[in-house]
N, C-alpha and C positions, 0 to 999 in steps of 0.2 A: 372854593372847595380845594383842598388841598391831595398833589396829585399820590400821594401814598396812603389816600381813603380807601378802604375795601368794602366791596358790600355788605349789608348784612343778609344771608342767606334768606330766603323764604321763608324755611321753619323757624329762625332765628326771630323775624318779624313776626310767624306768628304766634311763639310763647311770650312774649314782649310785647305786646299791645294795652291797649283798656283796658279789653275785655279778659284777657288772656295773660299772666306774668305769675312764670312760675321760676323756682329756683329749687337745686339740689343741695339739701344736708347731707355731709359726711361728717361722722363720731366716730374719733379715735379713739381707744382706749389705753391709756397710759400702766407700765405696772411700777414705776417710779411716781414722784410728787413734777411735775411741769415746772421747768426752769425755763424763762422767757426772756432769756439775758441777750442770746443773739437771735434771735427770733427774727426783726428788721434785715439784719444781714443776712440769715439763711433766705426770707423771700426777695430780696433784692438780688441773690450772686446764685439762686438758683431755683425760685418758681416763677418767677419774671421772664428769664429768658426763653423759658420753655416753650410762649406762645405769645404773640403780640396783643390777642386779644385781653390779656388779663391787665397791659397795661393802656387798654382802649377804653372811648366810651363812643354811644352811639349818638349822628348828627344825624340831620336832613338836609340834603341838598338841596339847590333850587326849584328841584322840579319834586322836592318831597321824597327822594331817595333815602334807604336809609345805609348811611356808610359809620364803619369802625374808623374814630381817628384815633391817634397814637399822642399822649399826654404823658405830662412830666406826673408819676405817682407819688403821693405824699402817703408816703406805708405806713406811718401812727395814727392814720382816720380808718384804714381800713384792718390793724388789732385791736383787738377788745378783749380787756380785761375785768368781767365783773366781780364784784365783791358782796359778798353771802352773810349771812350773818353768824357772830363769833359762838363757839362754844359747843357746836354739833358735834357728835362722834362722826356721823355719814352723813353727806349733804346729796342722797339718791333724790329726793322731792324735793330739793333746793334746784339740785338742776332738772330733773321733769319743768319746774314751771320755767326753768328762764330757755329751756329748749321752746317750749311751748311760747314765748314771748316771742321768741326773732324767730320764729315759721312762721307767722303773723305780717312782722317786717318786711317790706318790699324792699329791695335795694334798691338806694337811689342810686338813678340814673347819672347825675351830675359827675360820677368819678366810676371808676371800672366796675364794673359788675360781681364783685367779690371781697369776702372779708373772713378773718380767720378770731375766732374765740377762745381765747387762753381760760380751764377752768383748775383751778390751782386748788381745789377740796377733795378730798378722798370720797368715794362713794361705795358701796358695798361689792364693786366688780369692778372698781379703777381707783389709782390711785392720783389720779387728775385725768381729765381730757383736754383734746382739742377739733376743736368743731371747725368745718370751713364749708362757709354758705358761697354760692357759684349758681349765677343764671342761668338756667334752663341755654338762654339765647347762646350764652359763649360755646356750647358744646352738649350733646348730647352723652348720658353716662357712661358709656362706652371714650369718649373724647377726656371728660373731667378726671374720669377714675386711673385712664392710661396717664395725664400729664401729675395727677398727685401721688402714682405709681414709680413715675421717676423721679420722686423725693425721695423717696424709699430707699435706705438701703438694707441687708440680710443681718440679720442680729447677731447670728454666730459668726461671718465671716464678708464687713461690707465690700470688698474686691470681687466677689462671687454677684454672677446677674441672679433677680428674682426668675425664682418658675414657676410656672401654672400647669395645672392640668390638665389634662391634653380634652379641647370639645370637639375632636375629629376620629374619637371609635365611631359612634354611632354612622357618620359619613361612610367612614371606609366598608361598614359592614352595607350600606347599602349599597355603595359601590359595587361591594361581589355581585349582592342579591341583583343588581342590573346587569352583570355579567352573563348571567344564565340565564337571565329571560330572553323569550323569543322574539322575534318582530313581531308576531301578535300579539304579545303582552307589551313590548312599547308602543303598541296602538291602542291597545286599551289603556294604559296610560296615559296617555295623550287624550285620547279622547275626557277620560276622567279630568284631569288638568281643567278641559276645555269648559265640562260641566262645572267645573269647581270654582274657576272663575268668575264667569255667570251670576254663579250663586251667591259666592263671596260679596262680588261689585255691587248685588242689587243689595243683598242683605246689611251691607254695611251702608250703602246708601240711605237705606229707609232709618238705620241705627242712626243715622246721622239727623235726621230731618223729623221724622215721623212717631218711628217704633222708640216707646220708653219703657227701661226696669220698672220693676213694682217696687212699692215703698214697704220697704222690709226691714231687720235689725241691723242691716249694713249698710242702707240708704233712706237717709232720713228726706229727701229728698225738698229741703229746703233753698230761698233761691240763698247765693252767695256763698255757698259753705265753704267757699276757699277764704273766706274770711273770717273762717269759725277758727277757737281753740282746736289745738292739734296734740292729742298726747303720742308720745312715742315709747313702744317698746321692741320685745324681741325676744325670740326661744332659738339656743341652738343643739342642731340636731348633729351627729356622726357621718359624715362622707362615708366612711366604712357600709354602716348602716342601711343608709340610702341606697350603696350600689348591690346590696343585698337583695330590697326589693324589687331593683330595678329586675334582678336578674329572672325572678318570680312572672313579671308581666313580660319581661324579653324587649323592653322597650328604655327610654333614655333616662337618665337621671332627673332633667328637667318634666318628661312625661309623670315621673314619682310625683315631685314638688308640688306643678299645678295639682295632679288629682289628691294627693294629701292635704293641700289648702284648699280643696272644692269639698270634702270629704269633713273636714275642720266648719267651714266654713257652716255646710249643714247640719254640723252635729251645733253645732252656736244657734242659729235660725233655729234648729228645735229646744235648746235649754230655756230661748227666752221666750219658749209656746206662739210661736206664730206657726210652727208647721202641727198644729195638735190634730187630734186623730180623725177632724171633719172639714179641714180644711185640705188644698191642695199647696204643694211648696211652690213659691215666688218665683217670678222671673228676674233673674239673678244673670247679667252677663261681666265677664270679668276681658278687659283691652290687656290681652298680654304684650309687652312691649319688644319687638324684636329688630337685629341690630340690621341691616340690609346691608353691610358691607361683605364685599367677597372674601372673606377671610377667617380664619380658625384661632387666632392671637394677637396679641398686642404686637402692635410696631415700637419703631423710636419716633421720638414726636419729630426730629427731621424727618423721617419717610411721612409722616400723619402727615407734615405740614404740604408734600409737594402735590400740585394740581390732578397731577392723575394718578396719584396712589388707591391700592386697593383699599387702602386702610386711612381714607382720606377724613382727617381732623370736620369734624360741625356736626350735626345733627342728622342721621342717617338712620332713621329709625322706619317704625311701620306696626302700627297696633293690628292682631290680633284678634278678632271678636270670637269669642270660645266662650260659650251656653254652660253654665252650672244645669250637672242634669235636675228635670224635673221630674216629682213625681207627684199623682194621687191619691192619696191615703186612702182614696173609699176605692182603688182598685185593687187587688189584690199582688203588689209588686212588692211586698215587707224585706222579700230578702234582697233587691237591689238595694230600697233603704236601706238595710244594716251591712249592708256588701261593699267596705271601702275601696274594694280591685277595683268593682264596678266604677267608680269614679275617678282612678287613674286611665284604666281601659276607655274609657271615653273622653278621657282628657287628652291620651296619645291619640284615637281617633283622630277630634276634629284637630290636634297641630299639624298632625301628617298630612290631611287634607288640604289644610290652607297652605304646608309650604310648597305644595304640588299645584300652585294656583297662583295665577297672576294678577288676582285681582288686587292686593296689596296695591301691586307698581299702577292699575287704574286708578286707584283709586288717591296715589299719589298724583296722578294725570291732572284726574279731574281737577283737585284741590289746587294746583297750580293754573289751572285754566280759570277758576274763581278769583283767582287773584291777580291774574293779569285783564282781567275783563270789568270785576269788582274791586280789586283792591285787595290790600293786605289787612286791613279792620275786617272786613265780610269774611275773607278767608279763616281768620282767626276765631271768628263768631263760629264758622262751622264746625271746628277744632273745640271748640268748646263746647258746641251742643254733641259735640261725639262721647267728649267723656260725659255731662252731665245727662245720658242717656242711658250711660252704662251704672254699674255699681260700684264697681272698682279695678284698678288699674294694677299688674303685675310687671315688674322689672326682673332682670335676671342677669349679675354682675359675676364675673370669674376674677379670685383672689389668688396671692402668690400662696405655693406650698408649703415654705417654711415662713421663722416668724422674720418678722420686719422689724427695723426702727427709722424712727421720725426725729429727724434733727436732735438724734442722742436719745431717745425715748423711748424703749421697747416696746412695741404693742400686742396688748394680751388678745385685741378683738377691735372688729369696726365694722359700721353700717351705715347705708344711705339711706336717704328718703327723696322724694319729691314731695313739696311742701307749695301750700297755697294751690293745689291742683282742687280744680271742681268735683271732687267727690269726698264720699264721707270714709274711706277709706281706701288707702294705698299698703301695699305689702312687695316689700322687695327682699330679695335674696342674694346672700353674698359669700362664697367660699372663701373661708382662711384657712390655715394647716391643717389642713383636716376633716374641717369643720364647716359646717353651714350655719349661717343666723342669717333667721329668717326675720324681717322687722315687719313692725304695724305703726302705721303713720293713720289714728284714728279720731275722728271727728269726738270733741274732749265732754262728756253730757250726755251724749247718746250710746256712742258704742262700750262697752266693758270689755277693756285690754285685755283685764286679769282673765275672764272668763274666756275671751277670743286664746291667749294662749291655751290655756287649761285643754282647749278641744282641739286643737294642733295637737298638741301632746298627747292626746289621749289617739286620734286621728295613727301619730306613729304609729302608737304602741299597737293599736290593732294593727296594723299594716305588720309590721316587725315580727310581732309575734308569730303571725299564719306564716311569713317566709321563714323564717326560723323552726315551725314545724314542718315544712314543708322541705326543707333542705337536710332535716333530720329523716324527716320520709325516705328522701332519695338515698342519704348516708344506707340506710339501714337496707333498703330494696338492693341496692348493689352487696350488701356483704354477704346479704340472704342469699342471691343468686350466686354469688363467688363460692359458698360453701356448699351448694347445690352443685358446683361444675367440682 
């Protein structure tokens, strides 16, 4: 064993296992046609040095460890250039299937965990992509997204750094709000925390072991379906937009998102009559994915890379377990039903509760006490009956403000997925200029993309609309009273 092997983290072994091997799609969207002329050079004299793991692969040492060694990379095995057939005006459903082909594809192990897909055909919202598949194990999306981040440079002006949108109002305002409470409201606090905990560690325990979703229109609840066809789409909605309704519920942007995709979610469950007027609606829990690192923005991958950074490069993650609410029809709750607040309002609910709650960090505890006692295979078994307990899985990525280009390549838009994950559907979010796209990473036969968007969109527009009269309300109440003084 050679002495510049590094380990592979915990979580690294256990998205990488048998049981367990999952890998992150990123789609670029090109508004040029894809020149691939120095493509080898750009990854060799600048996503190479970024991180030693992209040019590693994973051994076992003698006693079964699993360590990153560092190997000579041949970068022409890991571009891929497919070829389409001639004579299309848009090759949109040329690439749906061959996305849907390599989400399928495991990366082999044999050489670094990573490959990047030249698509040189116009399709009706690019004028080429480029795609780049990346193990779960080298990094978590927060890790992948920061190092193909500093590919990047700013399209109007590359000497200028990218910026992002600041995720630290919501912070500061809590901040005050803890300024003026008393020590008995930081003991009810605390105390709360204390319950919450509790609650969390048992609850996610049994999610883990026991308690399974219902098999509903977004879980087909078949075994293997990370082996299933996977289609990929995506709606994007207005930053602007969104912080409108934020303002409406008085809670964060991310609080909008999930209860707008909870809100979606069961306007879908009802189009395809599972929720019809004699039944009660499913149990439906969605693993939101959240980052556990102490910090509000990206680093440089030098800071990522050092041992005790806040913003320490691998897999620092912590799902979430957040209840789509339920309701029954034969009780008399119709206007929660049609009440889309109602499921942002309880979306911001349970995230404020569980990030006032330690049971996360148990529950990371535990899992690592299974795997220093079972093993990294067991550990990963359990990481897998977490998701395939659940229904489906949310991510939530922060994009630069303005636009970007990729190796000479203006980008009109882009989005991740997690692919080969144990469920029948994954939905991740991503801000660019402006703008959010939301994507659906859906099991290919069962779920209906088309229609799952249609009730996102429809999901806004109610949302929109009521803050939009409601902010018209306020316009008008103040001029009414300014002409009354």
């Amino acid at each position: 064993m050679e002495e510049d092997d590094e380990p592979v983290s915990p979580t690294g072994q256990y998205l990488s296992s048998s049981v367990l091997n999952v890998t992150i799609l990123v789609v670029f969207d090109s508004t040029i046609p894809v020149d691939d002329s120095n493509t080898i050079c750009a990854l060799e004299n600048i996503f190479l040095p970024l991180n030693p793991r992209f040019s590693s692969i994973m051994v076992r040492d003698e006693d079964g460890v699993q360590k990153w060694r560092k190997v000579e990379v041949k970068l022409e095995e890991h571009v891929k250039v497919p070829v389409f057939p001639q004579g299309l005006e848009k090759y949109d459903e040329c690439l749906q299937d061959y996305i849907t082909k390599i989400s399928m594809e495991p990366l082999p192990f044999s050489r670094p965990l990573w490959d990047i897909h030249i698509i040189k055909y116009p399709t009706s919202t690019a004028a080429g992509n480029l795609l780049f598949r990346l193990h779960h194990a080298l990094g978590d999306g927060f890790s992948l997204m920061a190092a193909l981040f500093a590919c990047l440079k700013r399209a109007d002006d590359p000497s200028l750094p990218l910026t992002f949108p600041s995720s630290s109002e919501d912070k500061q305002a809590e901040k005050m709000q803890r300024k003026r409470w008393s020590l008995f409201h930081d003991f009810l606090r605390f105390s709360s925390a204390c319950v919450n905990t509790v609650a969390d560690f048992g609850w996610s325990l049994m999610k883990s072991t026991v308690m399974e979703d219902s098999i509903s229109p977004i879980r087909s609840g078949v075994p293997f379906v990370e082996s299933r066809p996977t289609t990929l789409s995506y709606v994007n909605f207005s930053l602007r937009d969104i912080k409108l309704i934020k303002e409406k519920v008085n809670g964060s942007v991310n609080d909008v998102l999930v209860g707008m995709i909870f809100h979606g979610l069961h306007l879908y469950m009802q189009e395809v009559d599972l929720c019809s007027s004699n039944k009660s609606s499913p149990k439906v829990t969605a693993l939101v994915m959240l980052n556990t690192r102490a910090i509000t923005g990206y680093k440089s991958m030098e800071e990522m890379r050092k041992p005790n950074s806040k913003a320490r490069w691998g897999n620092q993650f912590a799902f979430l377990h957040i209840p789509l609410p339920r309701f029954d029809n034969k009780k008399n709750n119709k206007k929660k039903v049609d009440d889309p607040f109602h499921f942002v309002l309880q979306a911001k609910k349970y995230i404020r509760a569980k990030r006032f709650s330690f049971g996360l960090y148990l529950t990371g505890t535990f899992l690592e006490i299974i795997r220093k006692l079972r093993g990294p295979q067991v550990a990963s078994a359990y990481t897998l009956k977490t998701l395939t307990n659940s229904s489906l899985a949310i991510s939530n990525i922060i994009g630069p403000m303005e636009q970007v280009q990729l190796n000479g390549h203006p980008i009109s838009g882009f989005h991740f997925m997690m692919v080969r994950a144990p469920q029948s559907l994954t939905i991740t979010i991503l801000s660019y200029m402006g703008n959010i796209r939301v994507a659906f990473g859906a099991e290919k036969g069962f779920i209906d993309s088309q229609l799952l968007i249609s009730c996102m969109e429809k999901s806004f527009e109610i949302l929109y609309e009521a803050a939009i009269a409601d902010k018209e309300d306020q316009i008008y109440r103040h001029e009414l009273h300014a002409k009354q003084k």
